[in-house]
C-alpha positions as CSV (number, residue, x, y, z in Angstrom):
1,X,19.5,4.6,-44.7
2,X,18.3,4.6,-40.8
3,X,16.5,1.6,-39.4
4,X,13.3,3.2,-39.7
5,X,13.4,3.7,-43.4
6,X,14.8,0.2,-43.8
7,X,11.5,-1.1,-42.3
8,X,9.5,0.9,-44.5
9,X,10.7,0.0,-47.4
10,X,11.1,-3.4,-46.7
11,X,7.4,-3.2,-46.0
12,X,6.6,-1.0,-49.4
13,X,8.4,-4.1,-50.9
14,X,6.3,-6.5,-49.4
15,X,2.9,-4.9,-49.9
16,X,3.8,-4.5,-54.1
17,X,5.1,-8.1,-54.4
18,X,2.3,-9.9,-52.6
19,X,-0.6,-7.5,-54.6
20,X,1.5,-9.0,-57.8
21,X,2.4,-11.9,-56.9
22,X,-0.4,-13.4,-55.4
23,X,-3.7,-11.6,-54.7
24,X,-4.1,-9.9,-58.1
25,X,-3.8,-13.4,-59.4
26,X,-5.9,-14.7,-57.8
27,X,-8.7,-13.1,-58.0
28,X,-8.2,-12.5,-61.8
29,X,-7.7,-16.4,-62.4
30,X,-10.3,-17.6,-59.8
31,X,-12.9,-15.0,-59.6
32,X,-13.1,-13.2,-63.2
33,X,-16.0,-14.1,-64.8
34,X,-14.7,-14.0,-68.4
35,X,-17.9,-15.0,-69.9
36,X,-20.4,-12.8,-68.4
37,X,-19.0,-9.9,-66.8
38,X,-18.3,-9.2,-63.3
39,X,-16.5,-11.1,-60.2
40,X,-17.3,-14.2,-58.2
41,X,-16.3,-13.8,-54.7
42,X,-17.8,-16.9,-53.4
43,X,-14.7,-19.0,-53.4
44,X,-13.2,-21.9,-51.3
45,X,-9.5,-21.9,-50.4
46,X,-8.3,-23.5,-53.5
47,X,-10.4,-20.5,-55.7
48,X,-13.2,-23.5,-56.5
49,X,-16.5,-21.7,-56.9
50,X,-19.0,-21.9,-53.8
51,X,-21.5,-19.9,-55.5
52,X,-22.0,-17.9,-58.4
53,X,-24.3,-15.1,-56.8
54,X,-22.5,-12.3,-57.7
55,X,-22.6,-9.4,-54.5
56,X,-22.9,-6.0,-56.3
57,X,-21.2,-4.3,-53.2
58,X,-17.7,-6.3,-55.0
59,X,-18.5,-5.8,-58.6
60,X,-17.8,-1.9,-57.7
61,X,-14.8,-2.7,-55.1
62,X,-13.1,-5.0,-57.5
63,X,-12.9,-2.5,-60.1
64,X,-12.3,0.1,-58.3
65,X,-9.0,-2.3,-56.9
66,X,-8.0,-3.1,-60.1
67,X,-8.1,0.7,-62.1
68,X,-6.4,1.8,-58.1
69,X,-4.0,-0.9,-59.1
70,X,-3.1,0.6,-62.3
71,X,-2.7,3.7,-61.2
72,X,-0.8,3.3,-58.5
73,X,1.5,0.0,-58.8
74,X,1.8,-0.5,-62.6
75,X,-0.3,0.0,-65.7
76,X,-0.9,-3.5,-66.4
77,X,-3.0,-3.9,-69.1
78,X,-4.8,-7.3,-67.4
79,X,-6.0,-4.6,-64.9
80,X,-7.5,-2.1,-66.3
81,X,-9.7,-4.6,-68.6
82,X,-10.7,-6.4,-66.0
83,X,-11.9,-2.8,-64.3
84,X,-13.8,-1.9,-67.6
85,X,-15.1,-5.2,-68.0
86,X,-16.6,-5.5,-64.1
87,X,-18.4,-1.8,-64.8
88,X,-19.7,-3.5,-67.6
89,X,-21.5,-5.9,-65.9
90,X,-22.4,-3.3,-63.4
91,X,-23.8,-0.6,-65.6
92,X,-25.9,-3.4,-67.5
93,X,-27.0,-5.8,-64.7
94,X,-26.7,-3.6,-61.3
95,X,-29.5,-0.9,-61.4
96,X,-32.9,-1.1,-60.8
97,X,-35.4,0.7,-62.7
98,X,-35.9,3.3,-60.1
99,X,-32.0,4.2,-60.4
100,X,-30.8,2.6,-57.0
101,X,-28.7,-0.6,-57.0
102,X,-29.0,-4.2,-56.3
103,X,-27.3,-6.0,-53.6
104,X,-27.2,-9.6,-55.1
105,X,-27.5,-10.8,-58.8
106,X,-26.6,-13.9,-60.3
107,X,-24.2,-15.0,-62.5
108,X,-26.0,-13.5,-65.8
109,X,-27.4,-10.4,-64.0
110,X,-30.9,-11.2,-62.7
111,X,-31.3,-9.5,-59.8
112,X,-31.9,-11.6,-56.6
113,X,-32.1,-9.1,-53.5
114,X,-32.0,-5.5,-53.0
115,X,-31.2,-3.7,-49.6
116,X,-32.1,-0.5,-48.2
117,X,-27.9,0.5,-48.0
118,X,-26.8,2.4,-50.6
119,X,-23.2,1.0,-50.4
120,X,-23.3,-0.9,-53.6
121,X,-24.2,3.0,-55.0
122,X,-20.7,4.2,-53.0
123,X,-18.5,1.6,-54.4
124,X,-19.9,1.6,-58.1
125,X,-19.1,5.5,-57.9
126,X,-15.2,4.8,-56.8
127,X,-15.5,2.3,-59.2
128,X,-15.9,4.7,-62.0
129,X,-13.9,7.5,-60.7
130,X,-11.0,5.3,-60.7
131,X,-11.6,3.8,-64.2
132,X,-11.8,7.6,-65.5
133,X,-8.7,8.6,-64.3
134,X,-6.8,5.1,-65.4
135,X,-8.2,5.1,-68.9
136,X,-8.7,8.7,-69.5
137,X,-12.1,8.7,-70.1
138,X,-13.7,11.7,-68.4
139,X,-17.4,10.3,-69.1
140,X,-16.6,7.9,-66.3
141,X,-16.4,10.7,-64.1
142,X,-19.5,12.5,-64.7
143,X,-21.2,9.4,-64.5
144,X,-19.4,9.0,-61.2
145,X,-20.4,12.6,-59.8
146,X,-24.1,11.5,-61.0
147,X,-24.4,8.5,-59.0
148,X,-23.0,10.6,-56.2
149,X,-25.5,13.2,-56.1
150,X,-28.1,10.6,-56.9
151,X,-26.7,9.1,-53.4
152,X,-27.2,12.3,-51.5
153,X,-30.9,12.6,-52.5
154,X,-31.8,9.4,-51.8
155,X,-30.2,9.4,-48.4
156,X,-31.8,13.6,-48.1
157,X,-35.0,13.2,-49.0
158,X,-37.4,11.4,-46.6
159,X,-39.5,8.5,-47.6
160,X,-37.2,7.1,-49.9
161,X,-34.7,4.8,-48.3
162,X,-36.8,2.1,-46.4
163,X,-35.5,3.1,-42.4
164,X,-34.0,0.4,-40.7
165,X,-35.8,0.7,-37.5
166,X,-39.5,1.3,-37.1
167,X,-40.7,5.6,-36.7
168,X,-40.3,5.9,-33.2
169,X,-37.4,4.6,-33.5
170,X,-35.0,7.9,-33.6
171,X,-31.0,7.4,-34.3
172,X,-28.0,7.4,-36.8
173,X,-25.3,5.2,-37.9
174,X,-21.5,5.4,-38.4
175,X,-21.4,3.5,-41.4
176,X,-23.1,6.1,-43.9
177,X,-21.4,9.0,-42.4
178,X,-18.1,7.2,-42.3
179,X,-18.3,5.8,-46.3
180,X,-19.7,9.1,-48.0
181,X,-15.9,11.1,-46.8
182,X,-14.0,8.2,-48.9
183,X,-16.4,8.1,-51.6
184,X,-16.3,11.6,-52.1
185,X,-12.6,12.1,-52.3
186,X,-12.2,9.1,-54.6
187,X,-14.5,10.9,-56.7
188,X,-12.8,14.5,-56.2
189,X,-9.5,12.8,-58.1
190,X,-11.7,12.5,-61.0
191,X,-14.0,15.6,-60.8
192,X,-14.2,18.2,-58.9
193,X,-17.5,19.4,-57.7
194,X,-18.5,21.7,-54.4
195,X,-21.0,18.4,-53.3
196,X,-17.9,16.4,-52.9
197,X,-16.3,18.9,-50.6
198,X,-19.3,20.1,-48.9
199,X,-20.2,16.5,-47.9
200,X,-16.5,15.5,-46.6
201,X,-17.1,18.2,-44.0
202,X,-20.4,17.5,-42.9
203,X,-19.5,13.8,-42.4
204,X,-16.2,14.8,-40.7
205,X,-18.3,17.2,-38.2
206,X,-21.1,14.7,-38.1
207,X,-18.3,12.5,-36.3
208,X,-17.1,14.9,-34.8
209,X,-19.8,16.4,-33.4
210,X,-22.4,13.0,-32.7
211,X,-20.6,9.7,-32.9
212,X,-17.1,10.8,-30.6
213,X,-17.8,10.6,-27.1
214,X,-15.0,11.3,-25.0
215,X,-16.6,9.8,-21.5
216,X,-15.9,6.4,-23.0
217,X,-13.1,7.1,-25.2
218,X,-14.7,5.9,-27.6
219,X,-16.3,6.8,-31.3
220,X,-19.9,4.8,-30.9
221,X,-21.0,2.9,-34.3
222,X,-25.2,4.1,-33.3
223,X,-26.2,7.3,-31.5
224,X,-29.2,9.3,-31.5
225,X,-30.3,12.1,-33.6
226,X,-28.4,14.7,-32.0
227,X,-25.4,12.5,-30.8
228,X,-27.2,11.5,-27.6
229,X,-25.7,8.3,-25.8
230,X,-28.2,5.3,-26.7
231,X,-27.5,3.0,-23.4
232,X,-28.2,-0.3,-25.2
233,X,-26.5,-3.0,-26.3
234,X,-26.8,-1.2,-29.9
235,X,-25.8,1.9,-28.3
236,X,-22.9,0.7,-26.8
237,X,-21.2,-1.0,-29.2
238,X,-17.9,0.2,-30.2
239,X,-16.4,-1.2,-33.5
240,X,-12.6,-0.6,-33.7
241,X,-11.9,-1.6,-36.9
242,X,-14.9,0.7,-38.4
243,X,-13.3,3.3,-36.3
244,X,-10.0,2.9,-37.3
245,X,-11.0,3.3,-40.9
246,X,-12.9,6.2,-40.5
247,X,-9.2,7.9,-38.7
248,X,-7.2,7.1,-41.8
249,X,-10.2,8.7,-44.3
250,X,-10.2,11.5,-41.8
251,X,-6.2,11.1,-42.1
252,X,-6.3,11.5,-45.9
253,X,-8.7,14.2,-46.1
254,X,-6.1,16.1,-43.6
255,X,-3.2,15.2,-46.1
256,X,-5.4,17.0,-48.9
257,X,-5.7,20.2,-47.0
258,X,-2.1,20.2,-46.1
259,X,-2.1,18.3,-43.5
260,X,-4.3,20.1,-41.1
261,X,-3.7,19.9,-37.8
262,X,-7.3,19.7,-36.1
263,X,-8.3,17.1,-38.4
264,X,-4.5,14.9,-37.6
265,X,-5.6,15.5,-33.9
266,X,-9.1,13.7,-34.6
267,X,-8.1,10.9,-36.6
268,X,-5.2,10.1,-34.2
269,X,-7.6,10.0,-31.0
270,X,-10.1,8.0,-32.7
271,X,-6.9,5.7,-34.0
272,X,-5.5,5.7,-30.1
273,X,-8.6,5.2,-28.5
274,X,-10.2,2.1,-31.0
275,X,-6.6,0.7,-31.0
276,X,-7.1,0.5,-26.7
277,X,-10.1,-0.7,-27.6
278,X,-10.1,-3.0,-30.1
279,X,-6.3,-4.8,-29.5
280,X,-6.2,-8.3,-28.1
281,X,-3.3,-7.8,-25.4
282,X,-3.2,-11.3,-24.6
283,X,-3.8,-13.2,-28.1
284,X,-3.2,-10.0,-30.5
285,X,-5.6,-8.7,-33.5
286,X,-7.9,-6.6,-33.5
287,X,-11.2,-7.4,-32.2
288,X,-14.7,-7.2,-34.0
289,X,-16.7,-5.8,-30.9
290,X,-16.9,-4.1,-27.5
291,X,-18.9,-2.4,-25.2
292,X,-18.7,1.0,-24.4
293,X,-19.3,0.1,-20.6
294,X,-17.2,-3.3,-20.8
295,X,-20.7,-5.0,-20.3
296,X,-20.8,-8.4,-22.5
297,X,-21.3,-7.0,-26.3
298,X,-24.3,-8.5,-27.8
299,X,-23.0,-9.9,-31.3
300,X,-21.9,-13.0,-31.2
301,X,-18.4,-12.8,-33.2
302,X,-17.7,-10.4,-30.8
303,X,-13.8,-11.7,-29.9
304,X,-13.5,-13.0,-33.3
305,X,-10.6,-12.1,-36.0
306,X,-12.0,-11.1,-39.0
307,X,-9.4,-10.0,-41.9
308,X,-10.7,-6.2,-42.5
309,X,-10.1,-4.6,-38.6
310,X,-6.2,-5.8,-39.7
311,X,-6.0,-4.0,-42.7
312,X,-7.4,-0.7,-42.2
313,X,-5.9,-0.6,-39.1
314,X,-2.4,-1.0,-40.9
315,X,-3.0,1.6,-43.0
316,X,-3.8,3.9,-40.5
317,X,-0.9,3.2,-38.4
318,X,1.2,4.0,-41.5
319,X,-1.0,6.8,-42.2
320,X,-0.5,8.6,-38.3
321,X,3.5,8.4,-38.4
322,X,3.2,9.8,-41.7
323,X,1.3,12.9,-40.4
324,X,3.2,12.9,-37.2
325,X,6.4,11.0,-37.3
326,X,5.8,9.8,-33.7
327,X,7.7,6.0,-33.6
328,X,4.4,5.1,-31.5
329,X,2.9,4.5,-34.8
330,X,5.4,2.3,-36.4
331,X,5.6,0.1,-33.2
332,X,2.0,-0.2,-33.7
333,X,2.3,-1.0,-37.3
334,X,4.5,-3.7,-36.4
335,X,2.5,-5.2,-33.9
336,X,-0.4,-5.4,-36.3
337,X,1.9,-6.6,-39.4
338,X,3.5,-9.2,-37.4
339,X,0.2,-10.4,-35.8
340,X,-1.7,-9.9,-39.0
341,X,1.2,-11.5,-41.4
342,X,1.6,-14.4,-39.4
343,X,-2.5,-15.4,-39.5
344,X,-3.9,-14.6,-42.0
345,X,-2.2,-15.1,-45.4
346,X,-2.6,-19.2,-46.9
347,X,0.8,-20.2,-47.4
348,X,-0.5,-23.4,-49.6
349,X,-3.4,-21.5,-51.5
350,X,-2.7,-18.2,-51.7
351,X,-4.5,-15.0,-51.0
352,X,-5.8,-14.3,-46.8
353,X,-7.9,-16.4,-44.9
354,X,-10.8,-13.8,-43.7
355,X,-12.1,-15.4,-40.2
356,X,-10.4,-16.2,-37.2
357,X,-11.2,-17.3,-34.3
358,X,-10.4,-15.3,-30.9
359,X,-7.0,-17.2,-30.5
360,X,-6.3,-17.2,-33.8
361,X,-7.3,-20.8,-35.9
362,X,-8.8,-20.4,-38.8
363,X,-12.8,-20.3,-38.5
364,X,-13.4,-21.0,-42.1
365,X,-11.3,-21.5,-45.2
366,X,-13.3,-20.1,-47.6
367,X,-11.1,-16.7,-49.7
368,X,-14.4,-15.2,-50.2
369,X,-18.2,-14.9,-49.7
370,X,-20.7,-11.9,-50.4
371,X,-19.0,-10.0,-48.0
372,X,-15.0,-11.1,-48.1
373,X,-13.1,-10.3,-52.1
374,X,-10.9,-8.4,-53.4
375,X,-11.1,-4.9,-51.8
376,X,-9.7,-4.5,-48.0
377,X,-6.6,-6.7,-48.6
378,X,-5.4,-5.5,-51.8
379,X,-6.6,-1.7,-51.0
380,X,-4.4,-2.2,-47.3
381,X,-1.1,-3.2,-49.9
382,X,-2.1,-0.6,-52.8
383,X,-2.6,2.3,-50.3
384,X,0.3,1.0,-47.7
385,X,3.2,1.0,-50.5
386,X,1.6,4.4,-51.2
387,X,2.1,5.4,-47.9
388,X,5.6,4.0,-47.6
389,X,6.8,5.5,-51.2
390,X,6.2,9.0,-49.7
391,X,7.4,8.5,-46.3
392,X,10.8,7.1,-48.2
393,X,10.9,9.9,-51.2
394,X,10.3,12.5,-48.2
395,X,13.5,11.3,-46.6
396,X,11.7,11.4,-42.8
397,X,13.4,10.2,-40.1
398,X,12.6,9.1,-36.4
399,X,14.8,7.8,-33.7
400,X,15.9,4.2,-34.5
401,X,13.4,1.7,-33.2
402,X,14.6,-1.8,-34.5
């Protein structure tokens, strides 16, 4: 075996026994609401509940982890019950009248806030497309596909989603476009449907064709209607780790198709360019936020460390050598593990810390709030070994690197 495939599978290894071992566990022991339904992520560092508002954005992520779980690292039983027993809670507790979603219920399902983002709608969806295809139960699907299309109209139809901004106020966002390509293909392992398709290439040209802006090298997280350059502090900003997400969904979708070579150039530019962007040459991480014209970025956690940037952009390090076999991407990967590896995870407690500070001491201790659970850590080891298994099984090679 060559040096290369050593380090993957050492790595494939790693990511299985630490989802196993410790962050499954967890979050099933600590954060399982056995009584009611759902997950608490509002936990300290010991797992102690903070808070028992439940955020509906992780009752769909946290089944959608544990059904991706099953299918992809072991059918253990433990899993997918906890899956079925999370859409539950959703299905009973998590919808308005009107059809769209909550953002924040409590522990027995009274609703407490509801957003205008439709992103506790994308994860419930994955959350059922995943459950369908781990327990066999093709009703999961449908439903999925509904929600989905229910999705698109709300976000088509004027008048309906309260804007963000006031009318005269004329622009887009990354994060919608980004989400709906993932959502879509999670769903499209369940169910096939032309909407699912059809909207993965209008959210891959909408990037494409609005948010990348080769003058800055740089994909922009706001831009106008058309793609025009906003020059604000809003229009400015730059997210890497948003960006480097949105290269390994593009990444994937080019895997589906065979691994097509326009989409492999995108995703790898976006990935080069938000990795120049976004990598801390003097402290390492990845960085929340910068400014398109290196002017000071407005938000405040700007330089900070937070624990999703790491993940996705280990992924889609893994995901780039896959699709290109250039060693540039495994050096990267190892500069991100090592930093990541040796920061984040609680050695005492288990499971990651989620906020660092620029140099890298821990902000807080807490494993979870309404907006840190159980999703971008074990979805980075779930999708990671994934990665790994078939680089391995595929037998490529690269000129020895370590």
């Amino acid at each position: 075996m060559t040096a290369t495939n050593q380090y993957i599978k050492d790595w494939a290894e790693r990511y299985r026994k630490d989802l196993i071992e410790d962050i499954m566990p967890f979050w099933l022991t600590n954060g399982l609401d056995k009584v009611n339904g759902g997950v608490y992520t509002c936990l300290n560092r010991d797992g102690s509940l903070i808070d028992t508002t439940k955020s509906v954005w992780f009752q769909g992520r946290f089944a959608f982890v544990c059904a991706f779980a099953y299918n992809t690292i072991e059918k253990n039983p433990e899993w997918l019950k906890a899956s079925k027993l999370t859409i539950d809670f959703i299905e009973k507790h998590c919808f308005d009248t009107d059809g769209r979603m909550y953002f924040e219920v409590t522990n027995t399902g009274q609703p407490i806030r509801k957003r205008r983002y439709i992103f506790s709608e994308t994860f419930a969806a994955i959350a059922m497309s995943e459950y369908a295809i781990a327990s066999g139960d093709t009703g999961y699907a449908k439903k999925a596909l509904a929600l989905f299309k229910n999705m698109l109209r709300l976000i088509n139809t004027p008048g309906l989603l309260t804007p963000k901004y006031e009318k005269t106020v004329d622009m887009q966002g990354h994060s919608l476009v980004m989400i709906l390509i993932n959502t879509a293909s999670r769903i499209r392992e369940a169910i096939k449907d032309p909407s699912l398709d059809s909207q993965i290439n209008e959210s891959i040209d909408s990037i494409c064709r609005n948010f990348i802006h080769p003058q800055f090298k740089a994909l922009l997280e706001t831009v106008g209607p058309n793609g025009e350059f906003i020059d604000s502090a809003l229009g400015r900003t730059i997210n890497p780790g948003h960006c480097i997400e949105t290269a390994w969904f593009i990444l994937e979708e080019a895997k589906f198709r065979n691994w097509d070579a326009e989409m492999v150039k995108t995703a790898t530019t976006i990935l080069d360019w938000s990795w120049e962007w976004g990598w801390d040459k003097e402290k390492g991480g990845i960085s929340n936020f910068k400014d398109c014209k290196n002017l000071p970025p407005q938000d405040y956690s700007h330089d900070m460390k937070f624990w999703w940037p790491q993940t996705e952009t280990i992924i889609a390090t893994l995901y780039a050598y896959q699709a290109t076999k250039n060693p540039k991407y495994l050096e990267m990967h190892k500069q991100i593990s090592d930093y990541t590896y040796s920061h984040f995870p609680d050695k005492e407690y288990g499971e990651w810390f989620g906020y660092l500070h620029y140099d890298g001491t821990v902000s807080q201790s807490a494993k979870g709030n309404l907006f840190k659970g159980p999703f971008h850590i074990p979805r980075m080891m779930i999708k990671s070994y994934q990665i790994c298994h078939e680089i391995i099984t595929s037998n490529i090679t690269s000129p020895q690197l370590y």
